[in-house]
PARORO-794882 format. One record per residue (C-alpha): x, y, z; residue number from 1; residue in one letter. Coordinates in steps of 0.05 Angstrom, whole numbers, plus 5000, padded with zeros to 4 digits. Each point is the difference from the previous one (the first is absolute). Layout:
@X = X Y = Y Z = Z pos = NUM code = a .
...
! end
This chain:
@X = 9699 Y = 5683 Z = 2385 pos = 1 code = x .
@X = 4944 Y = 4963 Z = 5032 pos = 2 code = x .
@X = 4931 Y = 5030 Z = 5003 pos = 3 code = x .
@X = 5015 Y = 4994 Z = 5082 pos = 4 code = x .
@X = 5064 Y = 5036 Z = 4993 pos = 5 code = x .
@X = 4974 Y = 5062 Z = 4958 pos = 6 code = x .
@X = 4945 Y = 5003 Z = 5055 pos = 7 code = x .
@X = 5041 Y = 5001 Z = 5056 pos = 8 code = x .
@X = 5052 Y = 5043 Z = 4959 pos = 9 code = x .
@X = 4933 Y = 5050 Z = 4980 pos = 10 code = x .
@X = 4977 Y = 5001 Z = 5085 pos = 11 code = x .
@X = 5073 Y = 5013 Z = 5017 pos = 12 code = x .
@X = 5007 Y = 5058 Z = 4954 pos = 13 code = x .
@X = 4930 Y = 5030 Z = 5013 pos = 14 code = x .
@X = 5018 Y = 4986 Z = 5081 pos = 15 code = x .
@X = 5062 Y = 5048 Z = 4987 pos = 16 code = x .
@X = 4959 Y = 5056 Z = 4960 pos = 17 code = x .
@X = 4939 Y = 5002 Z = 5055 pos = 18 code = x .
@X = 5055 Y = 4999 Z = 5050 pos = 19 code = x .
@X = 5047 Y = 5056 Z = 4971 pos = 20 code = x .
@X = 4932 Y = 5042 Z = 4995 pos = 21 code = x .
@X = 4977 Y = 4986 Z = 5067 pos = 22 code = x .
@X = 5060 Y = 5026 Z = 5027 pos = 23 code = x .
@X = 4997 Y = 5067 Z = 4959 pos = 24 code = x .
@X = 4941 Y = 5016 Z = 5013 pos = 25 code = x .
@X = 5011 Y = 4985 Z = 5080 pos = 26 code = x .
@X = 5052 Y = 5048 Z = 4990 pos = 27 code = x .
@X = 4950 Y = 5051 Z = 4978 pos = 28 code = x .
@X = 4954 Y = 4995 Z = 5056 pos = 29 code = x .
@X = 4958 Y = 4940 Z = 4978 pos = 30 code = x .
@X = 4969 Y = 4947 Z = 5033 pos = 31 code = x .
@X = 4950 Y = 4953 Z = 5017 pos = 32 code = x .
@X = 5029 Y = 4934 Z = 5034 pos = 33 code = x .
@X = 4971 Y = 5020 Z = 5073 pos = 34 code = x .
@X = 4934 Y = 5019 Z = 4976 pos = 35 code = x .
@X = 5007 Y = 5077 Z = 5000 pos = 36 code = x .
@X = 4977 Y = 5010 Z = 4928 pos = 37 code = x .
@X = 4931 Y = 4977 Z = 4995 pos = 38 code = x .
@X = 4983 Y = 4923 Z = 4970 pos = 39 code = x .
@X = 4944 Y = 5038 Z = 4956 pos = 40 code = x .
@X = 5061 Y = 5055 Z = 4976 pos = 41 code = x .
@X = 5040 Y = 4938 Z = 4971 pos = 42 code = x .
@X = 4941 Y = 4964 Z = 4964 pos = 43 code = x .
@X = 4983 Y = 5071 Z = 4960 pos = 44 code = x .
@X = 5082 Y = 5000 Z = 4997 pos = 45 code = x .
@X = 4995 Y = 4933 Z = 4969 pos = 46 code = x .
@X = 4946 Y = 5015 Z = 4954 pos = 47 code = x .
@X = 5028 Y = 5068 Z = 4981 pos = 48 code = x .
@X = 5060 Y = 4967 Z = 4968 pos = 49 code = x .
@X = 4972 Y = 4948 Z = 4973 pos = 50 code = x .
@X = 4954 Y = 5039 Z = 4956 pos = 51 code = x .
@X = 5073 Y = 5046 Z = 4985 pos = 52 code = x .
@X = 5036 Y = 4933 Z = 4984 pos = 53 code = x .
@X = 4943 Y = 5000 Z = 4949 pos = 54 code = x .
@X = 5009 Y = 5068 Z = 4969 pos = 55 code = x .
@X = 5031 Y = 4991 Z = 4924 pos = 56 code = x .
@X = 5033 Y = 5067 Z = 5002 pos = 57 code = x .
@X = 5050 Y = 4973 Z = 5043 pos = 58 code = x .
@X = 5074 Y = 4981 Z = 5001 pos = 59 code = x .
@X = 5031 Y = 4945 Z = 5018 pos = 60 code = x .
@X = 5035 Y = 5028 Z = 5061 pos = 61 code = x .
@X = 4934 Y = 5021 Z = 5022 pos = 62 code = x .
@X = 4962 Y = 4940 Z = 5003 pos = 63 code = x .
@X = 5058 Y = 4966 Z = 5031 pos = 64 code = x .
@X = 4998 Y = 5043 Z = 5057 pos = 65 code = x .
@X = 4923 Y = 4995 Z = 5002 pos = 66 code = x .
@X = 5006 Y = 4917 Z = 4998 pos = 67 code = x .
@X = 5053 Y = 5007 Z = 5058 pos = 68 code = x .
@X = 4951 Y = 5046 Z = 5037 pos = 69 code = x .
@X = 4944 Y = 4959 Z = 4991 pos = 70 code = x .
@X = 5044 Y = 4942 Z = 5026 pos = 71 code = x .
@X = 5024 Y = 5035 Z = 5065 pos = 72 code = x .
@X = 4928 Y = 5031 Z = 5019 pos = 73 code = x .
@X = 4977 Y = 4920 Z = 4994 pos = 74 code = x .
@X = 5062 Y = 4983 Z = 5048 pos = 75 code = x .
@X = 4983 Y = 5045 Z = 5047 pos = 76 code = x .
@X = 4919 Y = 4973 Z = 4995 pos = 77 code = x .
@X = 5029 Y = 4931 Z = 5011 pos = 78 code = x .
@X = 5042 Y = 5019 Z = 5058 pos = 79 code = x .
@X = 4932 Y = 5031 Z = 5042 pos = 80 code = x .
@X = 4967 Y = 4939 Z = 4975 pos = 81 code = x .
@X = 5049 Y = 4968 Z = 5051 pos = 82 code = x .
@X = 5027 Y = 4952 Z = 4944 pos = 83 code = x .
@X = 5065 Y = 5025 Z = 5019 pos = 84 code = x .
@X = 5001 Y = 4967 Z = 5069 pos = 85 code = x .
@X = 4963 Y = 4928 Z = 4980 pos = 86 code = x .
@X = 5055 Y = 5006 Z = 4945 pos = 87 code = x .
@X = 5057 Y = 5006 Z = 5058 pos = 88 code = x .
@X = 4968 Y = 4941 Z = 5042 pos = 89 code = x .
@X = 5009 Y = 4946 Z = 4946 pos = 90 code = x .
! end
């Protein structure tokens, strides 16, 4: 496998995860893609886990779920960034 192909195989997989999340936690009440939670809420959000993802007491499945976290609070940053739409007019 080609150093291109485990990248795009990597993104793919990670797209999947952040996605999967995203959609559970939706289904919990969460949000953020229209602006309703606070830009400064998700920064501290993104901060929070990354100093978790940090932590050596944890297990695997935890900092898994904090990498995928930290992953779709950035998604959501770049979507209010409005890279989302320049992305769609290419």
């Amino acid at each position: 496998m080609t150093d291109k192909q485990k990248r795009d195989a990597a993104v793919d997989a990670y797209a999947a995860e952040i996605k999967a999340r995203l959609d559970a936690m939706a289904a919990e009440g969460y949000c953020g893609w229209a602006g309703s939670f606070p830009e400064e809420a998700l920064l501290h959000s993104l901060g929070s886990d990354a100093g978790f993802v940090q932590r050596r007491d944890l297990g695997a499945g935890e900092r898994r779920t904090a990498l995928v976290d930290i992953g779709g609070t950035a998604m959501i940053l770049w979507f209010r960034s409005g890279q989302a739409e320049a992305a769609e007019t290419k």
